[in-house]
C-alpha positions in Angstrom: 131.1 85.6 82.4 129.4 82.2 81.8 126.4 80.6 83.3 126.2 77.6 84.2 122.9 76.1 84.8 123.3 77.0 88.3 124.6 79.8 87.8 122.4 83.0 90.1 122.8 86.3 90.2 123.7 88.6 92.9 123.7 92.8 93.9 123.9 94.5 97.1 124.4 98.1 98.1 123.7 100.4 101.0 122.9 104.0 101.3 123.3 106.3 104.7 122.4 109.0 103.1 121.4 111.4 99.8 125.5 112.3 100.0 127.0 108.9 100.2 124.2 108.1 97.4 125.8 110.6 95.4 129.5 109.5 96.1 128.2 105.6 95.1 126.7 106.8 91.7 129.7 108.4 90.5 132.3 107.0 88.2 131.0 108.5 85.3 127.4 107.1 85.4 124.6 109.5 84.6 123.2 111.6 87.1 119.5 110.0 88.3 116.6 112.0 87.1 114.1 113.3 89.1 110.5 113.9 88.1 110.1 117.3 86.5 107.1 118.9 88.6 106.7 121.9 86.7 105.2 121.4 83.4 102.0 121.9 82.3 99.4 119.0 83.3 99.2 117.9 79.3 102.8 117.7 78.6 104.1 116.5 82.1 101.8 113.4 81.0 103.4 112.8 77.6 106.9 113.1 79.1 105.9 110.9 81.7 104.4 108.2 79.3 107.3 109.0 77.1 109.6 107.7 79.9 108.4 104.4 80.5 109.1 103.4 77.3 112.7 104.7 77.4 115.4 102.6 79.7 116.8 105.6 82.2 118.8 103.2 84.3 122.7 103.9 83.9 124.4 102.3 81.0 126.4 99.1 81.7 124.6 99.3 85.3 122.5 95.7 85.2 123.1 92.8 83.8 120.9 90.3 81.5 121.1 86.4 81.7 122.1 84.7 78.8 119.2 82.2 76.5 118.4 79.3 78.3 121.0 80.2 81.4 118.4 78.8 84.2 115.9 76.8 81.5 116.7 73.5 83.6 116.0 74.0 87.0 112.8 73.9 88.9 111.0 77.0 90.1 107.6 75.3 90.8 108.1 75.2 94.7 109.5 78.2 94.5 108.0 80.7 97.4 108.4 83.0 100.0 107.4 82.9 103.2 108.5 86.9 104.8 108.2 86.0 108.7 110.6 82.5 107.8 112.7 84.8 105.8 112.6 87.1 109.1 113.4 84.3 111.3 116.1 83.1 109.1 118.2 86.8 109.0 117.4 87.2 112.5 118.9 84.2 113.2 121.8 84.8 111.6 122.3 88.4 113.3 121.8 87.2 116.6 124.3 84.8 115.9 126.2 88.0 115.5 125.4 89.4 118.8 123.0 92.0 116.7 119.5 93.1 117.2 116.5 91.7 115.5 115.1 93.0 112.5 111.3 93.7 112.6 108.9 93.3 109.4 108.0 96.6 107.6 105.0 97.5 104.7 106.7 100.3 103.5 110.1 98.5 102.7 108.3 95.4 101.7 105.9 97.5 99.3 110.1 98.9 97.7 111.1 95.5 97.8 107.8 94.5 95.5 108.3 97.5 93.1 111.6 96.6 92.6 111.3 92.9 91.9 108.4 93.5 89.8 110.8 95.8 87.5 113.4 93.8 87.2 110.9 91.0 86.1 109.1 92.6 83.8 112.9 94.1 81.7 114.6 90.4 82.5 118.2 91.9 84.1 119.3 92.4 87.6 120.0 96.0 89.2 119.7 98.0 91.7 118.6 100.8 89.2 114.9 101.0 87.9 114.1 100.8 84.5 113.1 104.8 85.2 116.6 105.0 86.8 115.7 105.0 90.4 117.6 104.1 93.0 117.1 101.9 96.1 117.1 105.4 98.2 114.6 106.7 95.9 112.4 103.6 95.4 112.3 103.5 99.4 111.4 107.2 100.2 109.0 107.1 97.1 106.8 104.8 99.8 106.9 106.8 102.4 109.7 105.9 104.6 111.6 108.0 106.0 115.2 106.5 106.4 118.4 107.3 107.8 119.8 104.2 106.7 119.0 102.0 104.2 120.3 98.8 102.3 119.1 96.9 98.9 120.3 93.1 98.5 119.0 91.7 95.2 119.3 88.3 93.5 118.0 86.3 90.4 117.2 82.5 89.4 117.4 81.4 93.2 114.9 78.8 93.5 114.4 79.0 97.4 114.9 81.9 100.3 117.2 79.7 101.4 119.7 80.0 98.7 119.2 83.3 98.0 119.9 83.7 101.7 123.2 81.4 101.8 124.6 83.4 98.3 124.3 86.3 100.3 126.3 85.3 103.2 128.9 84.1 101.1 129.2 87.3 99.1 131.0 90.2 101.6 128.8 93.4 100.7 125.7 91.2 100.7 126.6 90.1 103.9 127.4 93.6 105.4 124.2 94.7 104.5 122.7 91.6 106.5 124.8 92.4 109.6 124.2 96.0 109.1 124.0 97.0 113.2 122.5 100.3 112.8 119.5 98.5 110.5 115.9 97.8 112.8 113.8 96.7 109.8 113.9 95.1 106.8 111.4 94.4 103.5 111.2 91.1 101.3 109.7 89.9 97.9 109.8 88.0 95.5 108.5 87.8 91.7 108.2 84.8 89.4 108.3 85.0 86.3 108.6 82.0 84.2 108.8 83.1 80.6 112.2 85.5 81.5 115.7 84.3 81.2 116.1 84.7 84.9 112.5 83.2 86.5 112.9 84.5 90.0 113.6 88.3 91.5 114.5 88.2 95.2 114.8 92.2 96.4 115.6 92.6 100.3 115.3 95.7 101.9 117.0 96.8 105.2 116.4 100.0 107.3 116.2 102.6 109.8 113.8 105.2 110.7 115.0 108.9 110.9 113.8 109.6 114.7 110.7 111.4 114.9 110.0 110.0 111.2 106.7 107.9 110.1 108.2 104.3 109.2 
């Protein structure tokens, strides 16, 4: 596909649970690995070093902006405020007849670690460059979710059109109007010498009941 110099990038996906993970990972894609726990102290640490230099994230699962694609637009008021981008999706859900999101750390902190990622390796997925997955990123920080949803976008230049490409785009949108979601996460990275500039990961969720959030 071309880019034009407008041209941004979307994803969105959303898990219930480790099951329905499983079934959205299939189609041939390799299997997500997890952290092997029982090796020796000395080599778990050279695997582990070994594996950030190697790309574990599915093949032909992200994408990569072509040279120059988003050279011509202007990122320098380019921010994010979380409790506008709050009252902006809450807006928009309640418009909906649906229940307000609230703000949460945890989700925010997955949202971060994510967009920092896909920054620093210039693409857009919903796979790590370790090949972790929105559920894993998410329980990784602590949360403990029944539900949860990933919406990610590229070379927007303002919450606002991130917010609007989601709408427009139907599994985005789903996972905005998700009516069993209570909380959500935000970030954003900038990152002026990639291809794409801006990373844009939104997080939505639901606590298991009884479970920290």
């Amino acid at each position: 596909m071309g880019y034009a110099p407008n041209d941004v990038a979307l994803k969105g996906v959303n898990l219930r649970n480790h099951f329905e993970t499983a079934e959205l990972y299939q189609s041939g894609q390799p299997k997500v690995l997890d952290e092997v726990v029982s090796e020796p102290r000395a080599k778990k640490s050279s695997s582990r070093s070994a594996s950030l230099k190697t790309d574990r994230a599915p093949k032909n699962s992200y994408e990569k902006a072509p040279k120059g694609a988003f050279a011509s637009r202007n990122y320098k008021k380019t921010r994010l405020n979380k409790k506008q981008a709050l009252a902006m999706i809450n807006k928009y859900r309640l418009s909906k007849k649906l229940s307000r999101l609230t703000l949460n750390k945890k989700l925010s902190r997955a949202a971060k670690i994510h967009a920092k990622d896909l920054a620093r390796h210039d693409r857009i997925s919903h796979f790590g460059f370790d090949g972790s997955d929105p559920w894993q990123r998410i329980k990784q920080t602590g949360y403990k979710a029944a539900l949860a949803a990933e919406n990610v976008g590229t070379g927007q230049a303002s919450m606002k059109e991130v917010f609007v490409g989601w709408q427009k785009s139907p599994g985005h949108n789903e996972n905005l109007l998700l009516s069993d979601a209570t909380q959500m996460g935000i970030a954003l990275v900038k990152a002026p010498g990639t291809e794409y500039k801006t990373f844009w990961v939104l997080e939505l969720g639901s606590p298991l009941k009884g479970g920290a959030s």
